[in-house]
N, C-alpha and C positions, 0 to 999 in steps of 0.2 A: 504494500500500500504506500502509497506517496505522503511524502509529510509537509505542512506549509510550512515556510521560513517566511512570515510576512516583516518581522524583523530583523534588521541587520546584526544586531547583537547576538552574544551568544545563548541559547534557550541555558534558564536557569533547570528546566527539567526536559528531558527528552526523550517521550515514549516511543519506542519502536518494535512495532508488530505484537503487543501484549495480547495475548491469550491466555483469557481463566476460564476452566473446564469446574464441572460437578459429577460426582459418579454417583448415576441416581439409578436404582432396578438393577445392577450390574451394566449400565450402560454410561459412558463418559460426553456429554453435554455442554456442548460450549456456548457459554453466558457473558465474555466477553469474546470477540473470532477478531482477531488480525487491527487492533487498534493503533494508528499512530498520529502521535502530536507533539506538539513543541508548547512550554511555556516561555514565557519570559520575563522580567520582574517588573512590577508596575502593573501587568496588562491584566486582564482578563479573559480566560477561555470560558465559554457555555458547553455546557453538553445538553442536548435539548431530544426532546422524544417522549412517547406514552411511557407510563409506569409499565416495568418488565422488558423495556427495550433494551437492560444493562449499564443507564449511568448508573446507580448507584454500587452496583459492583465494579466495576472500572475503580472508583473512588476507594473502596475497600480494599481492592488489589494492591494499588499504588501501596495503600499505607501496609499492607499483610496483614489485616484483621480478620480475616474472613475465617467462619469457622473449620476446621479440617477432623473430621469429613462435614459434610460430603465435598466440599471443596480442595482441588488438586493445587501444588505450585502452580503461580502461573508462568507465563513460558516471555522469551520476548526478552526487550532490556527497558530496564526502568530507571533512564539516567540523571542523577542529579546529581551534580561536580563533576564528572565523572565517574563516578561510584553507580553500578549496575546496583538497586535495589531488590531487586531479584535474589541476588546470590550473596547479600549480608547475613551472620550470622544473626540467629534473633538480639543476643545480646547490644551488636554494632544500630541493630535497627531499633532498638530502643531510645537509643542517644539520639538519634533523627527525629522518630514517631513523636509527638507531641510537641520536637521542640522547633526542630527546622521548617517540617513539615506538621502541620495544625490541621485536625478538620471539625465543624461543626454540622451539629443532625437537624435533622428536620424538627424530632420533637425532643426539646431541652430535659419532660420530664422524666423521660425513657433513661436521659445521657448523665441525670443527676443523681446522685446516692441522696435515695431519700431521707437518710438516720444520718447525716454530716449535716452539717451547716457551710452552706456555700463561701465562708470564710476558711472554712479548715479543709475545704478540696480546693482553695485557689494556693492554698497554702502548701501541702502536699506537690502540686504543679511548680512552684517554688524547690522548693526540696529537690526532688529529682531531678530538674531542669538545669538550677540554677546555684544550686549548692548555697540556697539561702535557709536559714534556720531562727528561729525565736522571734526576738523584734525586728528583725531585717525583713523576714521569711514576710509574716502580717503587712507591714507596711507597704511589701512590691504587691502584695494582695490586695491591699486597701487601694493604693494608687490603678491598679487593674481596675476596679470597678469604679472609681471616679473617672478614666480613663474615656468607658463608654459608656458615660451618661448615667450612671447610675444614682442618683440623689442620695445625701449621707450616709456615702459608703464606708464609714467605720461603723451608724449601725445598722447597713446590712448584713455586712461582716458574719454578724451574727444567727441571722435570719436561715432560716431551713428554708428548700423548696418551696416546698407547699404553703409559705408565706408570703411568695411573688406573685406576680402575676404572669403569665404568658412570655411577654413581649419583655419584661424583668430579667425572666431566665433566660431568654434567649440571651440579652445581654450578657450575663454570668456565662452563657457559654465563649462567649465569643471572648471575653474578657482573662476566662481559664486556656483558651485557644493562642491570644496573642501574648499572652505575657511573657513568651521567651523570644517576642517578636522573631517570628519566624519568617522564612524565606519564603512558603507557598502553605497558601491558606486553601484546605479545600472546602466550600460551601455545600450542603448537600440538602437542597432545599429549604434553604434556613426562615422563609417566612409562610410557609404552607400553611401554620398551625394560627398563624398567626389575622388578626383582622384589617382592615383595608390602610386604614391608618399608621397602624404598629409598621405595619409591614413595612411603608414608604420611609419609617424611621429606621428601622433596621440594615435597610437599602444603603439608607444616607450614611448610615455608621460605617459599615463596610468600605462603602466608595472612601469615607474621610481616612479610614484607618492605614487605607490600601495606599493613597498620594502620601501620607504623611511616613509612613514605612517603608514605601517602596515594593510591596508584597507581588507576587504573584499569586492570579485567584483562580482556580478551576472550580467553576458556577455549576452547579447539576440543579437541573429546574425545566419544568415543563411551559413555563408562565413567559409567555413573549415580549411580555411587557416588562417582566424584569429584563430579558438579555437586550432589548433594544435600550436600556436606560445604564445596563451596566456593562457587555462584553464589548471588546475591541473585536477577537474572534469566536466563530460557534463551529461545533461541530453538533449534526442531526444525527444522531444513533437511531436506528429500527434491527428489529430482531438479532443483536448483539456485534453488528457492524454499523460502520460507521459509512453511513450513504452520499453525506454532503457534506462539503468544509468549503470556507471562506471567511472573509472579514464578516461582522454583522452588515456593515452594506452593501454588502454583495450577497449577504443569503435575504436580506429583506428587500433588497431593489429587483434581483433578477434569480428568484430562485428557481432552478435546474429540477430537485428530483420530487417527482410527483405527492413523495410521501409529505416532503418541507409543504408543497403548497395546500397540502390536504392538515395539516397543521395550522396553519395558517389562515384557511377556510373556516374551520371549524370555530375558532376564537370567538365566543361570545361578543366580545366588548365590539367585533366587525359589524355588530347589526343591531337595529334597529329594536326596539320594544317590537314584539310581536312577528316580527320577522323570522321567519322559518330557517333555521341554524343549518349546515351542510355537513355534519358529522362524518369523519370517515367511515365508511362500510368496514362490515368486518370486525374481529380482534386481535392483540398481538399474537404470535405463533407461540405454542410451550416452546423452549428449548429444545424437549425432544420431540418434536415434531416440526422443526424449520422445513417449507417446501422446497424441491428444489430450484433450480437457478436464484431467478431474482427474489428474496425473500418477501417481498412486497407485492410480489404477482397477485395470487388472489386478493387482493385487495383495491389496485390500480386501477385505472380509470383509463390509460392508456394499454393498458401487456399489449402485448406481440407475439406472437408465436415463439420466437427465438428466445422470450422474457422465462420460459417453463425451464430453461435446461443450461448445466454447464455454470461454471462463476462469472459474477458482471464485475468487468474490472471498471478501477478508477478514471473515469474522462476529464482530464485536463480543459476547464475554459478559460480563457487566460483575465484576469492575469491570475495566477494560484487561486480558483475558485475548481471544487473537485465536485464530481457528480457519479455514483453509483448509478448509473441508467444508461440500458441501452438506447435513448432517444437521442444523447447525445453523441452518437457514432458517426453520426454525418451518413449515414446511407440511404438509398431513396423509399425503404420501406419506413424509417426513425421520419424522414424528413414530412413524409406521406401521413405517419398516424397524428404529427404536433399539429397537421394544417386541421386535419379530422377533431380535433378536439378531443378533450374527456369523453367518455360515453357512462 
């Protein structure tokens, strides 16, 4: 698979070809197939697609959380400095986990130890990270949650989960996240849970945290309206391949693969009160039963006969804009079905 270099620098991380399998019934299932990308510090990448298309294990990968079993190594190189994250010891990828590389969850209450108090697990993060202890340890704590907006954060310090509210913990998370200012943040749907308002706060936080650090952010989120407000680039996942890449103005001006524009269709916020919404057909495929060729075939609006069979490699539109689709092969059957429409 091809990888974009939209910047000249050098990618602070650089996935190439990652593969995570699951061994499910005695059968081996691939949940992430052939993913590659570049981060770089400052920017932001999206991963964007239905629940079950694979961002969130892509994310899991990277950091090695994933549970084992049914989850196998994944394959591939997972480069940050140099250093294949792949093939660290656990011990080596400890020292990384949490502190180079940061991720936050969709739901804070799931990520918070409900019997601690959000002061003595920022504190702990301390500890580990940062070889800080006692009054030092508390204070990088306390400064964390004043950091991101947190209101009299010596006494929340104190405060248990279940004493925040929502959009509170989310903060705590992201606060227990950046405190060893790390080098790549990964987001993993971090305002799902949250309400319309919270949300646009949390957004803002992120953006501030990310200028003011320097971070790189790999975004997983289905919601378009965040990656239009936060990614430089997206990549489109369906059925655990990655189908489209470009900047975000190249996948929101002139999107290529049928599945990006059927995303895009579908967006509530595209229509009108009472306006009849254009849902994509269909659901995503289990793992173990991807179709063959194009994984998007039964679903498509365009297939082609040639769409049933064989792998659909990556089509080049310049400038580094990639499309999984054979529409974009330039032949006169591709050229014949874009004039014919959807059907």
């Amino acid at each position: 698979m091809y990888e974009i270099m939209i910047q000249d620098d050098q990618p602070i991380l650089n996935v190439r070809h990652l593969t995570t399998r699951l061994k499910l019934d005695q059968r081996e299932v691939a949940v992430v197939d052939d993913l590659s990308f570049t981060l770089h510090a400052g920017k932001t990448l999206a991963l964007v697609g239905e629940s079950g298309c694979g961002k969130s294990i892509t994310a899991l990968s990277l950091m090695r959380i994933l549970p084992d079993p049914p989850a196998l190594p994944s394959c591939g190189e997972v480069l940050y400095k140099g250093k294949n994250l792949l093939t660290l010891s656990e011990k080596e990828m400890r020292t990384i986990r949490g502190g180079k590389i940061a991720m936050i969850f969709q739901d804070p209450s799931s990520a918070l130890n409900p019997v601690y108090s959000v002061g003595s697990q920022l504190v702990e993060v301390a500890e580990l990270h940062l070889g800080l202890y006692g009054e030092a340890a508390m204070q990088r704590a306390i400064h964390a949650l004043g950091e991101v907006g947190i209101p009299s954060p010596q006494e929340r310090f104190a405060d248990y989960p279940h004493q925040l509210s929502g959009g509170m913990r989310q903060r705590v998370m992201i606060a227990m996240a950046l405190m060893c200012e790390p080098d790549i943040l990964i987001a993993d749907e971090p305002t799902t849970a949250l309400d319309v308002t919270i949300q646009a706060q949390i957004i803002s936080l992120i953006r501030h945290l990310q200028v003011k650090k320097k971070m790189a952010v790999l975004l997983i989120t289905h919601d378009m309206g965040i990656v239009a407000e936060m990614a430089d680039d997206v990549i489109v996942m369906y059925a655990a391949q990655g189908v489209e890449k470009g900047s975000a103005l190249q996948i929101f001006d002139h999107m290529a693969h049928p599945y990006t524009q059927g995303l895009f269709a579908a967006r509530p916020a595209l229509h009108a009160a009472g306006e009849k919404l254009h849902p994509i057909k269909g659901n995503v495929p289990s793992p173990a039963h991807f179709p063959e060729g194009c994984r998007f075939h039964p679903r498509c609006p365009y297939v082609m006969p040639k769409c049933h069979h064989g792998p659909v490699p990556d089509f080049i539109l310049p400038p580094e804009h990639l499309s999984k689709c054979w529409l974009q092969d330039g032949s006169e059957e591709s050229v014949d079905r874009l004039i014919r429409g959807p059907q």
